[in-house]
C-alpha positions in Angstrom: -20.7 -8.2 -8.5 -21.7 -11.5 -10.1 -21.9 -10.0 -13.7 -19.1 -7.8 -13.7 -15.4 -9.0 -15.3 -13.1 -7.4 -12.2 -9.5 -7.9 -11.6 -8.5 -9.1 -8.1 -4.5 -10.2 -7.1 -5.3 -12.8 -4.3 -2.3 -14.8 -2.5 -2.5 -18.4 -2.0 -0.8 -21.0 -1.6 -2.9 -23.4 -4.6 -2.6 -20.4 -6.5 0.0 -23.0 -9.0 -3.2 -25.1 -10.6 -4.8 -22.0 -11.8 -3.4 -20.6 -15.4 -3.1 -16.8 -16.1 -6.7 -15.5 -17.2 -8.7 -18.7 -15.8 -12.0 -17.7 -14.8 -12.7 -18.5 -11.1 -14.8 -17.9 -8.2 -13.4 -15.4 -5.5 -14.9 -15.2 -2.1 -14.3 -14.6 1.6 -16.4 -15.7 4.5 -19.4 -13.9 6.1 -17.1 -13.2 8.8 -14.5 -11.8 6.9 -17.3 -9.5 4.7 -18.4 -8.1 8.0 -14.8 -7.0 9.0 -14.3 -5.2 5.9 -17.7 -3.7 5.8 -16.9 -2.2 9.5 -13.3 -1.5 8.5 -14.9 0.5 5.1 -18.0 1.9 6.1 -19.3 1.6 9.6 -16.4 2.8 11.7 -15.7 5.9 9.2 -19.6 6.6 9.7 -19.1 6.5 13.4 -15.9 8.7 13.2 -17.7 11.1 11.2 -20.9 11.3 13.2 -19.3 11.5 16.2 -16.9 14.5 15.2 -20.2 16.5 13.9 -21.9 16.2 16.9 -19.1 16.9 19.1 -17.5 20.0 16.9 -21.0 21.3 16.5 -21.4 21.5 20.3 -18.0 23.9 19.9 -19.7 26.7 18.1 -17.7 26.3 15.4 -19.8 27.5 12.0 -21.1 24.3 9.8 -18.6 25.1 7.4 -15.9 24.7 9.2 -17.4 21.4 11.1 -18.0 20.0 7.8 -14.5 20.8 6.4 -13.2 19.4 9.9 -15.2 16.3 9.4 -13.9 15.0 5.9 -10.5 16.3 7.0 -10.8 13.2 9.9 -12.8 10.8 7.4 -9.5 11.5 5.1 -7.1 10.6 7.7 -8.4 7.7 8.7 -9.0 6.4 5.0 -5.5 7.5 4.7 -4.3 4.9 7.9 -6.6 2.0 6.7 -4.5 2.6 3.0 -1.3 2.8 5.3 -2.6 -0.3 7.4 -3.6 -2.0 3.5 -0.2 -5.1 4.5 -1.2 -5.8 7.3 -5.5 -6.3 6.6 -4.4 -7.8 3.5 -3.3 -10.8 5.5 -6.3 -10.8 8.1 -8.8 -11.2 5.0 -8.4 -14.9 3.6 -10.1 -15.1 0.0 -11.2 -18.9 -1.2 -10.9 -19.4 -5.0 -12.5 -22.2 -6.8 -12.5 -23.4 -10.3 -16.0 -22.6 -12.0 
């Protein structure tokens, strides 16, 4: 957010002409936004849908597709945390001097 004060580590490789509490501009590419907003939000939504309508055609009760459904939203939140090294490298921040 543009008026918030947030703490972000980023790696790079200029990272030497900045000082320790500089105030910068972080960003990533439209690209890059729209990878992380599938990665976050759309593919979970997918998974989750999907496993509704499909348990749901089981017979199971709501309560127990529900409880089944944020069981598989938690696991796969749970890989993209295990799988944070390796998207941490595919998502390249730019930082600029304001």
């Amino acid at each position: 957010s543009e008026s918030e004060e947030k703490v972000v580590i980023v790696h790079s490789d200029i990272a030497r002409i900045f000082e320790v509490g500089e105030e910068v501009n972080v960003s990533i590419s439209k690209i890059m936004g729209m990878k992380a907003i599938w990665w976050s939000y759309v593919c979970p939504l997918i998974l989750m849908l999907l496993s509704l309508f499909i348990l749901g055609d089981f017979g199971l009760s709501e309560a127990a597709t529900g409880l089944i459904t944020l069981g598989i939203a938690a696991v796969y939140f749970f890989v993209l945390y295990l799988m944070r090294d390796k998207l941490e490298r595919e998502i390249i921040f730019k930082i600029d001097k304001i």
